[in-house]
PDB file of N, CA, C and O in Angstrom:
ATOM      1  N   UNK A   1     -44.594  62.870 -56.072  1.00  0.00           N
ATOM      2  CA  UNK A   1     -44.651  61.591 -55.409  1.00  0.00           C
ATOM      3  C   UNK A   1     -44.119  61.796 -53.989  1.00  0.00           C
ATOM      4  O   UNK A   1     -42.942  62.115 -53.823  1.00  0.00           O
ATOM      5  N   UNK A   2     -44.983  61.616 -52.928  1.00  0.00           N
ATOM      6  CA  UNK A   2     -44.471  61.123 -51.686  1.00  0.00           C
ATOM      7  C   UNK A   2     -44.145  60.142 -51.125  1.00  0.00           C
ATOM      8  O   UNK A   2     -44.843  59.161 -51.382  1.00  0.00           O
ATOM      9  N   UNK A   3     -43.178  59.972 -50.301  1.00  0.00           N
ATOM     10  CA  UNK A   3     -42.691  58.990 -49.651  1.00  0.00           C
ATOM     11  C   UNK A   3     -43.261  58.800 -48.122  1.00  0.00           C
ATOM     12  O   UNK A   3     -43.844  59.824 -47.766  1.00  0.00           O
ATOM     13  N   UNK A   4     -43.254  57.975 -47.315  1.00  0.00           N
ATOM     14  CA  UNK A   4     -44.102  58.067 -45.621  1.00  0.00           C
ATOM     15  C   UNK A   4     -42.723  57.566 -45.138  1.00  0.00           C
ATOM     16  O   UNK A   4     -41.761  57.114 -45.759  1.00  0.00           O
ATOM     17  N   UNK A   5     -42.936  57.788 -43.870  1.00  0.00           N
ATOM     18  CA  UNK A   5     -41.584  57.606 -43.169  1.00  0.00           C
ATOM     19  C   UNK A   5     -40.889  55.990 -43.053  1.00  0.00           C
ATOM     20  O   UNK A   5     -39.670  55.851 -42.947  1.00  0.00           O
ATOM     21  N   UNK A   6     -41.858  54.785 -43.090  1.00  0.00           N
ATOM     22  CA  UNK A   6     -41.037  53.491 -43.767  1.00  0.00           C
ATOM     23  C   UNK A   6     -40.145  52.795 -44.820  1.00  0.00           C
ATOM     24  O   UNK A   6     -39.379  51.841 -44.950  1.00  0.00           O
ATOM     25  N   UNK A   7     -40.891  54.208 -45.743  1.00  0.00           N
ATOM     26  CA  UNK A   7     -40.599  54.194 -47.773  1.00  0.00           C
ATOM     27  C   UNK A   7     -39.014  54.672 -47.428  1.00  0.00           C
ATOM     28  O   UNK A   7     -37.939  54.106 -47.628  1.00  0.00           O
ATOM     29  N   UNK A   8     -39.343  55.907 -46.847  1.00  0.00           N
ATOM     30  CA  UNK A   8     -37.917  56.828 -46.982  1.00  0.00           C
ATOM     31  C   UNK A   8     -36.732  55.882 -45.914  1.00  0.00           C
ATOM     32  O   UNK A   8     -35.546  55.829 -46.239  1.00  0.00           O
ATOM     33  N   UNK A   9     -37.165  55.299 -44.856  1.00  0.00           N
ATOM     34  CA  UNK A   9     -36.254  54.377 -44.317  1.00  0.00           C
ATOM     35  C   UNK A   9     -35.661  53.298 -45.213  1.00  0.00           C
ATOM     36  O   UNK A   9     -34.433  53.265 -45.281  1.00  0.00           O
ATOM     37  N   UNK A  10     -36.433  52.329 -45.974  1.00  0.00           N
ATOM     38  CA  UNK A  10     -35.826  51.360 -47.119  1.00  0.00           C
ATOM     39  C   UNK A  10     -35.568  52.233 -47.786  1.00  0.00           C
ATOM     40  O   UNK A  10     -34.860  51.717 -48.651  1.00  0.00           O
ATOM     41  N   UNK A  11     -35.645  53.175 -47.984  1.00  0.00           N
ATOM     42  CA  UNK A  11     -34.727  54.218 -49.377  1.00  0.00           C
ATOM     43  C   UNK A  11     -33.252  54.621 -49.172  1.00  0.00           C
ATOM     44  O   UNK A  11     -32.286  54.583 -49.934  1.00  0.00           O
ATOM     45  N   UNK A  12     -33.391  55.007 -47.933  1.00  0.00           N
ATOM     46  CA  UNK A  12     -31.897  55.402 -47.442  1.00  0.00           C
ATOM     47  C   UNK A  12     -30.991  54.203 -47.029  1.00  0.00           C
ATOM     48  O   UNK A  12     -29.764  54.177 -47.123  1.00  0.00           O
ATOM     49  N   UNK A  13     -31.898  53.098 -46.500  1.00  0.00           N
ATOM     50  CA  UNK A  13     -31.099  52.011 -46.540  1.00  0.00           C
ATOM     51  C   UNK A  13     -30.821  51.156 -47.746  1.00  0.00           C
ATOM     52  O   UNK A  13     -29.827  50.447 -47.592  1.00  0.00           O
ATOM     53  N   UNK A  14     -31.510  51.014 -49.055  1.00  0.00           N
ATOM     54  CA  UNK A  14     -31.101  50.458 -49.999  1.00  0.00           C
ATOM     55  C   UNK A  14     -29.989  51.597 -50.738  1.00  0.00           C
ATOM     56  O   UNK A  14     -29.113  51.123 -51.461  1.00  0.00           O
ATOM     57  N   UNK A  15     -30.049  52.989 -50.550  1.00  0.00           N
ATOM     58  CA  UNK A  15     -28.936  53.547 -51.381  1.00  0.00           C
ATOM     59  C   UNK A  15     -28.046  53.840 -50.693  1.00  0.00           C
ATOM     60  O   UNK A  15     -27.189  54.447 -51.334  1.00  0.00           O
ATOM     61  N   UNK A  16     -27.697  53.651 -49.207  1.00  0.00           N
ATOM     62  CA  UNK A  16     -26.464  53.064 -48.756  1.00  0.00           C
ATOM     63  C   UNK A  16     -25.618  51.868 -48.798  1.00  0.00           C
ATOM     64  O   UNK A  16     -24.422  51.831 -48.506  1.00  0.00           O
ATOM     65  N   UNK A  17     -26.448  50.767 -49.239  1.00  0.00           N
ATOM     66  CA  UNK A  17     -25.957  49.681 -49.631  1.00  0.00           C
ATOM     67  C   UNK A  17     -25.439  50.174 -51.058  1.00  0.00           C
ATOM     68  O   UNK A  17     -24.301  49.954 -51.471  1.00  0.00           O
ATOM     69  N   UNK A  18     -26.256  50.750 -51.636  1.00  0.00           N
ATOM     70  CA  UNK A  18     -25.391  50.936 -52.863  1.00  0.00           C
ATOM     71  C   UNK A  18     -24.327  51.847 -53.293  1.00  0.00           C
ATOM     72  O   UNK A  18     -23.717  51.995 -54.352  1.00  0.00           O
ATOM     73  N   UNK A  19     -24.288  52.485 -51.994  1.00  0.00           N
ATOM     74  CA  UNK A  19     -23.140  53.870 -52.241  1.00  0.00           C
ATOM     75  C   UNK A  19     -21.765  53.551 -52.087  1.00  0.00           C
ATOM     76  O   UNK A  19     -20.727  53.920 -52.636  1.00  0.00           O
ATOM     77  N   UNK A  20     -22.263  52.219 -50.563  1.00  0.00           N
ATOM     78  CA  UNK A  20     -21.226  51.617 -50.023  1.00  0.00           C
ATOM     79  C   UNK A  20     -21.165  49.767 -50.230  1.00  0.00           C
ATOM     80  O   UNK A  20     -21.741  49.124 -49.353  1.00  0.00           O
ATOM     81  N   UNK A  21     -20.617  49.143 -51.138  1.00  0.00           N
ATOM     82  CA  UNK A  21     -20.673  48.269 -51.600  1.00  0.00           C
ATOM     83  C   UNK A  21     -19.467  47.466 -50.614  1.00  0.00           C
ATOM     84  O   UNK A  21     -18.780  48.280 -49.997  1.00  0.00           O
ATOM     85  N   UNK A  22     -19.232  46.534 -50.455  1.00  0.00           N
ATOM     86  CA  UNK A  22     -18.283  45.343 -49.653  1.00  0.00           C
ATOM     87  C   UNK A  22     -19.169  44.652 -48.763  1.00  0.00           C
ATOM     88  O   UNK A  22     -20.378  44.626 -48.992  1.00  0.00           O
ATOM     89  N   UNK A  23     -18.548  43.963 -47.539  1.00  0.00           N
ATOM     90  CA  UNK A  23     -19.216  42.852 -47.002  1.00  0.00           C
ATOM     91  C   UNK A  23     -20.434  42.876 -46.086  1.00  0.00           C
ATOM     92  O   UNK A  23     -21.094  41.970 -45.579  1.00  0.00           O
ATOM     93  N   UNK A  24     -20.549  44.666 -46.023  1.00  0.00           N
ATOM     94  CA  UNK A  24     -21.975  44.734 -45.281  1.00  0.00           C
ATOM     95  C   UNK A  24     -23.056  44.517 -46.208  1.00  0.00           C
ATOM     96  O   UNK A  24     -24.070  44.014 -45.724  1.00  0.00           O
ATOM     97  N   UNK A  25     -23.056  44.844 -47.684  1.00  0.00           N
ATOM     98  CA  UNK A  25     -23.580  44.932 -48.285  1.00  0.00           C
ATOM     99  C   UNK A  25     -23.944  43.201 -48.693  1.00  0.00           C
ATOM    100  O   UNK A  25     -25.095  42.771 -48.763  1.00  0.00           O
ATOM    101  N   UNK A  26     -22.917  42.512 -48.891  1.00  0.00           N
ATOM    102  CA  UNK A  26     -23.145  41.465 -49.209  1.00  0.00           C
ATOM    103  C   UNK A  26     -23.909  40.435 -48.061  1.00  0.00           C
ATOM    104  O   UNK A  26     -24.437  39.336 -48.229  1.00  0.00           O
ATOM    105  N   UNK A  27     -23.761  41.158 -46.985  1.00  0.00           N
ATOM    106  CA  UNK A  27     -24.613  40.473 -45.989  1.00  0.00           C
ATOM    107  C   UNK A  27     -26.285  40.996 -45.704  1.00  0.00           C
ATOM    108  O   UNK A  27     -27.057  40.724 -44.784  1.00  0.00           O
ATOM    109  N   UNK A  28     -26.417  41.727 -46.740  1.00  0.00           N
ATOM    110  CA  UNK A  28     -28.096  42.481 -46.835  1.00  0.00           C
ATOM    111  C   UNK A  28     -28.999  41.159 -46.094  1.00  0.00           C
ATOM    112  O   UNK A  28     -28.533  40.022 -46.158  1.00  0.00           O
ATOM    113  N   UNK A  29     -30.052  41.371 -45.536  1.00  0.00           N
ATOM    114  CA  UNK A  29     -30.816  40.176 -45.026  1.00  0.00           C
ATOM    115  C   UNK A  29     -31.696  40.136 -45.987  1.00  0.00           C
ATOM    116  O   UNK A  29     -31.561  41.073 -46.774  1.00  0.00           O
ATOM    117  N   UNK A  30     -32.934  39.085 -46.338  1.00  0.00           N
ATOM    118  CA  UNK A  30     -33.693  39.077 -47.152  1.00  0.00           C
ATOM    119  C   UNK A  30     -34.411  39.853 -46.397  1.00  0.00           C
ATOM    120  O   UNK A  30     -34.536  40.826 -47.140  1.00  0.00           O
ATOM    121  N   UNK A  31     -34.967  40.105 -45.449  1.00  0.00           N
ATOM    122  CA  UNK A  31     -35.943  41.635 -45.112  1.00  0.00           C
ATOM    123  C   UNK A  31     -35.516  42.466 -46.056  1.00  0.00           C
ATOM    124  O   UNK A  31     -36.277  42.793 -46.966  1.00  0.00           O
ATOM    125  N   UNK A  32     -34.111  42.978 -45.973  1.00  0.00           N
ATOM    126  CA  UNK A  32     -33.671  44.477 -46.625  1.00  0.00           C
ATOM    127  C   UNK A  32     -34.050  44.152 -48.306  1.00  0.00           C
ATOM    128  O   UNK A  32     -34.094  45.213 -48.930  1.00  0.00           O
ATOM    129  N   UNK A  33     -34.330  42.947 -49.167  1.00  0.00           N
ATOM    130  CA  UNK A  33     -34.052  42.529 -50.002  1.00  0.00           C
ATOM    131  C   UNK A  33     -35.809  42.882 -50.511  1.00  0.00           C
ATOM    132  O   UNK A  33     -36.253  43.414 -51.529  1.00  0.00           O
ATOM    133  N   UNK A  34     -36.456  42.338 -49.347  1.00  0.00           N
ATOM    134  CA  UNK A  34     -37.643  42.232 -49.409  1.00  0.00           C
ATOM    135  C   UNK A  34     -38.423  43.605 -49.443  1.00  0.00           C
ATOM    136  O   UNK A  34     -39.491  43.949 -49.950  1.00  0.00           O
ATOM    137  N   UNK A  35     -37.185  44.431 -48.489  1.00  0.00           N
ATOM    138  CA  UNK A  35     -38.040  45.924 -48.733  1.00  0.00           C
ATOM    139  C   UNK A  35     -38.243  46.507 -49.410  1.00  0.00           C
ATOM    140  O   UNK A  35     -39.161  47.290 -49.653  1.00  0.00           O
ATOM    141  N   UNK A  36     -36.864  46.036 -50.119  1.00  0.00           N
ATOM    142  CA  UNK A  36     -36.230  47.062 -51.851  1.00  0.00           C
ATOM    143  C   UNK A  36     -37.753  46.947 -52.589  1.00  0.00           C
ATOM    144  O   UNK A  36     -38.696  47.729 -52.711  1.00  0.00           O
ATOM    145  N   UNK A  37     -37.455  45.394 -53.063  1.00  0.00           N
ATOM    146  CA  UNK A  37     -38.816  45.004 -53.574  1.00  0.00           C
ATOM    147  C   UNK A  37     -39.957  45.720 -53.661  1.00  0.00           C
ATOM    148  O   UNK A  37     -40.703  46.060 -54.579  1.00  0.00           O
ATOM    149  N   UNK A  38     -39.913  45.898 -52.266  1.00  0.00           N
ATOM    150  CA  UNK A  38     -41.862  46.323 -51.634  1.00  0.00           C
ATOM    151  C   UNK A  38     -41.616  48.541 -52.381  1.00  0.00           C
ATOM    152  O   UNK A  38     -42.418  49.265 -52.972  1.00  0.00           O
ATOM    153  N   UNK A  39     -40.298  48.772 -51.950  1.00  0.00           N
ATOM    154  CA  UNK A  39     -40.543  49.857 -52.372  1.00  0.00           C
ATOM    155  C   UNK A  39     -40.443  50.249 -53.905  1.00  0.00           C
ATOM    156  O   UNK A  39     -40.900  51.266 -54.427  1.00  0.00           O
ATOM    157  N   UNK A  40     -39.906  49.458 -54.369  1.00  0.00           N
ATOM    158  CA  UNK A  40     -39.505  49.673 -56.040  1.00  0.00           C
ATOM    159  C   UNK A  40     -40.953  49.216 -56.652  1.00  0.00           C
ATOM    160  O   UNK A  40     -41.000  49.396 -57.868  1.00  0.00           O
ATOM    161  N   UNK A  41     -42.094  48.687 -56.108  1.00  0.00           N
ATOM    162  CA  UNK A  41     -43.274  47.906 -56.391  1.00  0.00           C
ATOM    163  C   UNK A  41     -43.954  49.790 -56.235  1.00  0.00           C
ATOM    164  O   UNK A  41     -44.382  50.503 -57.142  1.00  0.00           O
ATOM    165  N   UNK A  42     -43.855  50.013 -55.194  1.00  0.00           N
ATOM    166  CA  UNK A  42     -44.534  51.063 -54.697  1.00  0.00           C
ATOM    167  C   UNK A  42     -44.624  52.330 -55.525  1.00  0.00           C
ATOM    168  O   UNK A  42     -45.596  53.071 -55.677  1.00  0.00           O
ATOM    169  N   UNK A  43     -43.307  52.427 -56.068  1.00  0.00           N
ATOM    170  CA  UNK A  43     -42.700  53.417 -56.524  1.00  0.00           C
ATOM    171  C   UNK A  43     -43.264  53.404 -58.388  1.00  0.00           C
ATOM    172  O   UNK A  43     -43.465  54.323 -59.181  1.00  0.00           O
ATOM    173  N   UNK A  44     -43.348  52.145 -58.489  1.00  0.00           N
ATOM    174  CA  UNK A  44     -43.737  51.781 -60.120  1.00  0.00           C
ATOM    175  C   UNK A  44     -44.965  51.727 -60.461  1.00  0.00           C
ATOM    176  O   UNK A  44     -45.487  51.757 -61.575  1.00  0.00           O
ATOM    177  N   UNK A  45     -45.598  51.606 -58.950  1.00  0.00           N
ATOM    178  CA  UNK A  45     -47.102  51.914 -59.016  1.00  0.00           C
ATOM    179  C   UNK A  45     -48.070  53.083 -58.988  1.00  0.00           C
ATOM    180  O   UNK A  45     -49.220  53.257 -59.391  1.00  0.00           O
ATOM    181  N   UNK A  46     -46.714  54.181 -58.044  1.00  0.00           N
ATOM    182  CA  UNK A  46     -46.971  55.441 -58.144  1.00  0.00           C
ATOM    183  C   UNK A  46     -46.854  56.265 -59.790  1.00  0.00           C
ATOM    184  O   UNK A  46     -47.607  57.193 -60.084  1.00  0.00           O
ATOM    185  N   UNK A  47     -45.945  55.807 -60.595  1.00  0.00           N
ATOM    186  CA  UNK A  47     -45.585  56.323 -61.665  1.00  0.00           C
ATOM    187  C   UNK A  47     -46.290  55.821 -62.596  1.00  0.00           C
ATOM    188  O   UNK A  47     -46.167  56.297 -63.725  1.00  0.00           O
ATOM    189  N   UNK A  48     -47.159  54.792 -62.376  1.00  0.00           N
ATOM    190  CA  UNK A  48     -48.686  54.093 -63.067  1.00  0.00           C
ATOM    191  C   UNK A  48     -49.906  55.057 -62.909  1.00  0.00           C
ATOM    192  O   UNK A  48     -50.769  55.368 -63.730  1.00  0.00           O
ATOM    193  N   UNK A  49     -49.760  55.360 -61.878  1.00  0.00           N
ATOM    194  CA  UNK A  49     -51.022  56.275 -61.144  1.00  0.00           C
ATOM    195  C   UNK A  49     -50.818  57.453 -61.947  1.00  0.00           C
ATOM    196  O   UNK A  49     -51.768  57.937 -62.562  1.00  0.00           O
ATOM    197  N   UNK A  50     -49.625  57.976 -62.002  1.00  0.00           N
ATOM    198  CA  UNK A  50     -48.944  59.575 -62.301  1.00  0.00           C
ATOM    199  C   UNK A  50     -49.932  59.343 -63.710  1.00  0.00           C
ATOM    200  O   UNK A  50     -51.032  59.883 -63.828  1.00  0.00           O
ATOM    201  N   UNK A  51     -49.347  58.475 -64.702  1.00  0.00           N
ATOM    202  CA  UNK A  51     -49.438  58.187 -66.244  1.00  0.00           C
ATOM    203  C   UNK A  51     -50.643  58.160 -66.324  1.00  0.00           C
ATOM    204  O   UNK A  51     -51.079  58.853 -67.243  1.00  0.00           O
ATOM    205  N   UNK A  52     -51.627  57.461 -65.531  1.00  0.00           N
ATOM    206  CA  UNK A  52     -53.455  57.629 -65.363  1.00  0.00           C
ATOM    207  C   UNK A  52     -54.051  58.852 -65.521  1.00  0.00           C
ATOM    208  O   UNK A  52     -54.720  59.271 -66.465  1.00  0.00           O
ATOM    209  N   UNK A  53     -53.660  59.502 -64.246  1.00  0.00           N
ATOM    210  CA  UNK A  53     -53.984  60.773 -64.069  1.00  0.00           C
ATOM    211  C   UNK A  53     -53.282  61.710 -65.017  1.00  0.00           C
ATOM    212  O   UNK A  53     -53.553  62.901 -64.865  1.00  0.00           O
ATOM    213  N   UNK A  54     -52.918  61.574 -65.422  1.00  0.00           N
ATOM    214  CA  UNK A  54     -52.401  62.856 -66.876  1.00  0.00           C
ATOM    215  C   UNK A  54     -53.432  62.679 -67.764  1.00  0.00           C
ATOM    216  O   UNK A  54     -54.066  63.633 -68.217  1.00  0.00           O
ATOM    217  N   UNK A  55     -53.790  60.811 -68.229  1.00  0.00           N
ATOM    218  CA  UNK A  55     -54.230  60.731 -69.248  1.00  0.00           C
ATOM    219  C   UNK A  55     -55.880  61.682 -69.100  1.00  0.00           C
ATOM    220  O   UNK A  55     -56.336  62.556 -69.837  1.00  0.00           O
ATOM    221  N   UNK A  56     -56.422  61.088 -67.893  1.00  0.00           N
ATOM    222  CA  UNK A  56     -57.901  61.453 -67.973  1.00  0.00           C
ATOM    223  C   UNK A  56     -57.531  63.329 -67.871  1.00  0.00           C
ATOM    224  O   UNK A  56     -58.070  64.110 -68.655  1.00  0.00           O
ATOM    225  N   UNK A  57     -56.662  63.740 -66.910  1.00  0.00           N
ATOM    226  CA  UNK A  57     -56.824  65.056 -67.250  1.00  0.00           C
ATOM    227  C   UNK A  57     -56.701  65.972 -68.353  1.00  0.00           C
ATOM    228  O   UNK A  57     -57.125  67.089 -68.646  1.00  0.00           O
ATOM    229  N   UNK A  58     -55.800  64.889 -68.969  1.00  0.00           N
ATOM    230  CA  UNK A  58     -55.644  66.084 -70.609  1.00  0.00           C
ATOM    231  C   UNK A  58     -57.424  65.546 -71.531  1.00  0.00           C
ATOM    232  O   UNK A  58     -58.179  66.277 -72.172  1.00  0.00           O
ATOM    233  N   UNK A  59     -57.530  64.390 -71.293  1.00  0.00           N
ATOM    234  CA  UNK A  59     -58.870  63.853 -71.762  1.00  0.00           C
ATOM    235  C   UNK A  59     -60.009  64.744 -71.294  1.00  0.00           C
ATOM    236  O   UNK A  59     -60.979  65.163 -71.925  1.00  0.00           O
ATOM    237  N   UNK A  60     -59.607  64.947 -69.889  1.00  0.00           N
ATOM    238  CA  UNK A  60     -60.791  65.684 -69.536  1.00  0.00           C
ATOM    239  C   UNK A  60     -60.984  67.558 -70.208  1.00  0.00           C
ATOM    240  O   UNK A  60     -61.951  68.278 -70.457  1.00  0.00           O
ATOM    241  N   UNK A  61     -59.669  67.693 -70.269  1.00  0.00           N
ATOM    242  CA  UNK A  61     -59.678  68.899 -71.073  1.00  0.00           C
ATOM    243  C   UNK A  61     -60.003  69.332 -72.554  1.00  0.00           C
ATOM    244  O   UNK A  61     -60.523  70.332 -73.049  1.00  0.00           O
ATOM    245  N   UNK A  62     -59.421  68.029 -73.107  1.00  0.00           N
ATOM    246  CA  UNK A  62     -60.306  68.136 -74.397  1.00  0.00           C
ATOM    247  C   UNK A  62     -61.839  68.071 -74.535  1.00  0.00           C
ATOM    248  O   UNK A  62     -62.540  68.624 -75.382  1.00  0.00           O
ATOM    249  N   UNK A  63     -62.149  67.392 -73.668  1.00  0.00           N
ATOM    250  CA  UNK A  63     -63.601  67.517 -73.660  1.00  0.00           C
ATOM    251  C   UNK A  63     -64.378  68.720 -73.205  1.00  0.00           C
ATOM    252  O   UNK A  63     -65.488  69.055 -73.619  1.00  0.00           O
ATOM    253  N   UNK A  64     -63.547  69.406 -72.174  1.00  0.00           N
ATOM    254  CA  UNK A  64     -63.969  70.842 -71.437  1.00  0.00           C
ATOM    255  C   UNK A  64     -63.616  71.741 -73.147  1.00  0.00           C
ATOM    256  O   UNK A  64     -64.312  72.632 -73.634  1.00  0.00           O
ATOM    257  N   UNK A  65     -62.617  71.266 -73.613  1.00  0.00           N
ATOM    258  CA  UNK A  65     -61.843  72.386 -74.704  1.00  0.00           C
ATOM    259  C   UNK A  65     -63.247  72.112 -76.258  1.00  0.00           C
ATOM    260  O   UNK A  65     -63.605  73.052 -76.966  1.00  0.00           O
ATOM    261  N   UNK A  66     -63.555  71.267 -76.357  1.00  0.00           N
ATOM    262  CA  UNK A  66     -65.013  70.690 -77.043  1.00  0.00           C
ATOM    263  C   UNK A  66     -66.059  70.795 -77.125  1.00  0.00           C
ATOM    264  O   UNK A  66     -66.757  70.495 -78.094  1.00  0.00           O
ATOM    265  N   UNK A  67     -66.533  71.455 -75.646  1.00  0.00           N
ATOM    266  CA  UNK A  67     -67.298  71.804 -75.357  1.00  0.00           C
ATOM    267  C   UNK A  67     -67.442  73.170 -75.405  1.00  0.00           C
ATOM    268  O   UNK A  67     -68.610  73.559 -75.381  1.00  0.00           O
ATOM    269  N   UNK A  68     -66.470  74.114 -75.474  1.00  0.00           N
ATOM    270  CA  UNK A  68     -66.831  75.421 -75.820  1.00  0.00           C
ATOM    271  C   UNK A  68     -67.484  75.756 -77.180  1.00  0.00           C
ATOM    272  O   UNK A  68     -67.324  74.982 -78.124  1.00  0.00           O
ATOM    273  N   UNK A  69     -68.144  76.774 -77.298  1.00  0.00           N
ATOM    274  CA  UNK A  69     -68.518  77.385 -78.321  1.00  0.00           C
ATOM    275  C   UNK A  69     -67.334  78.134 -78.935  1.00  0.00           C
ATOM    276  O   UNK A  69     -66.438  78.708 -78.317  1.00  0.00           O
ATOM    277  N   UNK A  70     -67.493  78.024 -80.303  1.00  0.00           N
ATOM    278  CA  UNK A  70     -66.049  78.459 -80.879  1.00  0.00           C
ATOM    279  C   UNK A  70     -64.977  77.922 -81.121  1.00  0.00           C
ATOM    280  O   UNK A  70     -64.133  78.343 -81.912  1.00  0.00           O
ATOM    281  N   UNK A  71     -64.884  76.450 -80.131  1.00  0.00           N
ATOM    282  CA  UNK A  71     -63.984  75.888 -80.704  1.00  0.00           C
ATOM    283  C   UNK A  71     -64.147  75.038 -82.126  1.00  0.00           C
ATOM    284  O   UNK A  71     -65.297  74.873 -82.532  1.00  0.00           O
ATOM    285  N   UNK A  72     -62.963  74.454 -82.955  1.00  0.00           N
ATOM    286  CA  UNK A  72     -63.142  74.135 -84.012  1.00  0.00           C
ATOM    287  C   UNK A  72     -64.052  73.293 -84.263  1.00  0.00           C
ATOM    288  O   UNK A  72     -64.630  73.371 -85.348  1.00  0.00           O
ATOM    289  N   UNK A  73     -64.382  72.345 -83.384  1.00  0.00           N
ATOM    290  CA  UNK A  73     -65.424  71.085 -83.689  1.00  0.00           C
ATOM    291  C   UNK A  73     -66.889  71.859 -83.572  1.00  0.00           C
ATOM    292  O   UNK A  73     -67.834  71.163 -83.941  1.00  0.00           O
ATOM    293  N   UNK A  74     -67.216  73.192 -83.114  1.00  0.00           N
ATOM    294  CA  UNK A  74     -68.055  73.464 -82.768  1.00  0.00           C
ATOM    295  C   UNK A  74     -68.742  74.010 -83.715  1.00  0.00           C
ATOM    296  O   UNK A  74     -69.906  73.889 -84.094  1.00  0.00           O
ATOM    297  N   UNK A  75     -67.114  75.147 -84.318  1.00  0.00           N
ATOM    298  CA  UNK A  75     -67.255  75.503 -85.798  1.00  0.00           C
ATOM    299  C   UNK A  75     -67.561  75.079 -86.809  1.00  0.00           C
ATOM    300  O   UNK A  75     -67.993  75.661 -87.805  1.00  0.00           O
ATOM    301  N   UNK A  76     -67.256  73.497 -86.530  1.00  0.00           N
ATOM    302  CA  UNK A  76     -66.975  72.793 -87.968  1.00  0.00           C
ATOM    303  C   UNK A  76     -68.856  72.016 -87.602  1.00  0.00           C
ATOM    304  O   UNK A  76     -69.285  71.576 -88.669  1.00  0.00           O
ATOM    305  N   UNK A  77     -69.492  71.890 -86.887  1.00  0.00           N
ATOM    306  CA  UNK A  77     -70.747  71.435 -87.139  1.00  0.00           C
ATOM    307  C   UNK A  77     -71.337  72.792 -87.455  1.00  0.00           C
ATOM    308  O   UNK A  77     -72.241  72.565 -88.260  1.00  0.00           O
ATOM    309  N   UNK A  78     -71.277  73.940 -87.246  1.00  0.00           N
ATOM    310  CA  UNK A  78     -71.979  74.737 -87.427  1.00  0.00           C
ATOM    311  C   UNK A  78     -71.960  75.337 -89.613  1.00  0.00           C
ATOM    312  O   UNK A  78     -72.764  75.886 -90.366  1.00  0.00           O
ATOM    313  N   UNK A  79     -70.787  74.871 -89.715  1.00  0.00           N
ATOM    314  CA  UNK A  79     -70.879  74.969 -91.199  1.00  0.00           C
ATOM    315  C   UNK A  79     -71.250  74.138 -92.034  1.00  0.00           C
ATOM    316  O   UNK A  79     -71.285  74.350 -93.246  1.00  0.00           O
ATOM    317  N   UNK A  80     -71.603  72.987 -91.415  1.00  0.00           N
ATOM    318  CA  UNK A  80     -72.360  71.918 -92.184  1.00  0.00           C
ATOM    319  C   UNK A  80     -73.519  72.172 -92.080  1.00  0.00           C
ATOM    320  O   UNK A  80     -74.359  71.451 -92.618  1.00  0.00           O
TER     321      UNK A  80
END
């Protein structure tokens, strides 16, 4: 997963708020509030994408793996 140089700015600024907790923190603006948001959205969407792309690739491999000769399904029509 990559980050672009806006992501990694609300990143370092939301985990300084959290490293360093007291009255700066409590004065976060709703921008900073709003960014968290936008990046934790971003971030959950990337790890949606991740979970996609695994699925079709292992999918796609079984089907590449299915398609060989020799494999078991291939075997198993050939003995019927």
């Amino acid at each position: 997963m990559a980050f672009g140089a806006e992501e990694l700015r609300v990143l370092r600024r939301a985990l300084a708020l959290a490293l360093h907790p007291g009255p700066a923190s409590a004065s976060a603006s709703a921008q900073d509030v709003q960014d968290c948001l936008r990046l934790a959205e971003s971030v959950d969407e990337a790890t949606r994408e991740g979970v996609r792309l695994r699925a079709f690739l292992v999918a796609d491999l079984a089907r590449y793996r299915a398609a060989l000769p020799g494999t078991a399904a291939g075997f198993l029509t050939l003995l019927e």
